[in-house]
C-alpha positions in Angstrom: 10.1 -1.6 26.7 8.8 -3.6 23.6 5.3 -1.5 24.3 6.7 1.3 24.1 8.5 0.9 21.1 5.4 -1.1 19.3 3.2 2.2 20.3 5.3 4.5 18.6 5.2 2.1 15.1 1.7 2.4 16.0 1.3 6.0 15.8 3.5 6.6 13.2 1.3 4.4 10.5 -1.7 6.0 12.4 -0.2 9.3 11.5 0.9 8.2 7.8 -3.2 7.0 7.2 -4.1 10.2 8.1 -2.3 12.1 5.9 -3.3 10.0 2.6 -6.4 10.6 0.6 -7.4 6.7 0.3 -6.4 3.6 2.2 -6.6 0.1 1.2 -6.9 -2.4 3.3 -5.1 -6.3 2.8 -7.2 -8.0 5.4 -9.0 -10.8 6.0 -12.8 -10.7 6.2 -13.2 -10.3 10.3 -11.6 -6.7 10.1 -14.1 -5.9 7.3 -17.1 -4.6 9.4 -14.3 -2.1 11.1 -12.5 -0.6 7.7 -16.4 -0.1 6.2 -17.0 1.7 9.2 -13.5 3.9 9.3 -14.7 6.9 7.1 -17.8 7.6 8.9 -16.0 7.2 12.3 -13.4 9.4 11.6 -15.0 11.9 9.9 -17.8 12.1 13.1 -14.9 12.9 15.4 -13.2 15.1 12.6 -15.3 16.4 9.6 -12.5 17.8 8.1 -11.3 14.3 7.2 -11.9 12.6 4.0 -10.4 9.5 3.9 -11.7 6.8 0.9 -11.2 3.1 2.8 -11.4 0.1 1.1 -11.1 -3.7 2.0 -9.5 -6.3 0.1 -10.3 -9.3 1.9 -7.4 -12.4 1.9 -7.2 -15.0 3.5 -3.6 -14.6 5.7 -2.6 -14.2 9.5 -1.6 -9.9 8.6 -2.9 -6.9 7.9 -1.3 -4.8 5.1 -2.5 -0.7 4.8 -1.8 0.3 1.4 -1.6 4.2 1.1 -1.8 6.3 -1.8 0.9 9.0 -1.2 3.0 7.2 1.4 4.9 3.8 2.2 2.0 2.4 4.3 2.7 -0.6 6.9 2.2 -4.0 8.0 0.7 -5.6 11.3 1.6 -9.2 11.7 3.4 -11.5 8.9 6.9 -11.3 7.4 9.1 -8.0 7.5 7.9 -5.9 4.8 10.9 -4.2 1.7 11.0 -1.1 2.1 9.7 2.0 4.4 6.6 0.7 5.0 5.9 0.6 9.4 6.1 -3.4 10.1 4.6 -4.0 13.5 4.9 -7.6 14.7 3.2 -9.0 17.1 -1.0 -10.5 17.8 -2.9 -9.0 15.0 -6.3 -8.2 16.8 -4.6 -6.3 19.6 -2.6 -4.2 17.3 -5.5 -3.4 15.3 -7.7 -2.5 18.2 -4.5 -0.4 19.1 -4.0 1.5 15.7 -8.0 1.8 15.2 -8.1 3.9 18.8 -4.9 5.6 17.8 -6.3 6.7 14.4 -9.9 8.2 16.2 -8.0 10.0 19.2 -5.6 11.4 16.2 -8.5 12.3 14.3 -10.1 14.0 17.5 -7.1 15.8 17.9 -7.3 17.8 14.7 -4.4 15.7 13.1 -3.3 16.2 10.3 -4.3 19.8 10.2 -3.1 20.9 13.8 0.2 22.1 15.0 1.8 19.5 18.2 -1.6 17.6 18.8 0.2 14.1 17.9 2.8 14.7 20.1 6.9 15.5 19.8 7.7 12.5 17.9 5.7 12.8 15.4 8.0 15.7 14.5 11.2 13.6 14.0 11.8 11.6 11.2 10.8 8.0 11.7 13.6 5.3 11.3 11.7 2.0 10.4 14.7 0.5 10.5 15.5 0.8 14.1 12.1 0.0 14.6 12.3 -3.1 13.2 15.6 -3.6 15.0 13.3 -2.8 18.6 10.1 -4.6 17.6 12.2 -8.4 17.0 
């Protein structure tokens, strides 16, 4: 069930990326190649997107996404204050995980179409249960 429950956190700061104009990565330098490469991935399966991506390279076991219009989230570390999508677990996977999730989004026509994410992206997220399912 914990899969389940991690892919939904998954998709829903997947879908919260997707919907801000610039992203900032907290990450250490192994992810860099990947968050360089974001915009032009994403905006080869989608043109419509326009996303500005940048790294901040650190030197700790977690990945923070920083958004600009939006709580953004956390993969790995300590539970994060706030509303921001904290998704525990082995960092590489879940970043291989959210980095497929953000292209087949993209693919999809997301933001911009009606239903392509699915129906839970159409209720409210409750990061607190999350958190509650993900421990």
């Amino acid at each position: 069930m914990r899969a389940t429950f991690e892919a939904a956190a998954i998709s829903e700061l997947a879908r919260r990326t997707l919907r801000s104009p610039e992203v900032t990565f907290e990450a250490k330098s192994m992810f860099g190649p990947e968050i360089n490469m974001l915009s032009t991935t994403l905006s080869d399966v989608s043109p419509a997107i326009n996303i500005g991506f940048y790294h901040i390279e650190v030197e700790y076991d977690e990945i923070t996404i920083n958004l600009l219009n939006c709580p953004g989230g956390k993969i790995g570390g300590d539970v994060p204050s706030g509303d921001e999508v904290w998704i525990p677990g082995d960092i590489s996977n879940i970043w291989i995980r959210y980095i497929r999730v953000l292209t087949d989004l993209a693919r999809a026509g997301y933001p911009g179409c009606v239903g392509c994410a699915g129906p839970a992206a159409e209720i409210p997220w409750d990061e607190e249960l999350s958190r509650h399912r993900l421990r």
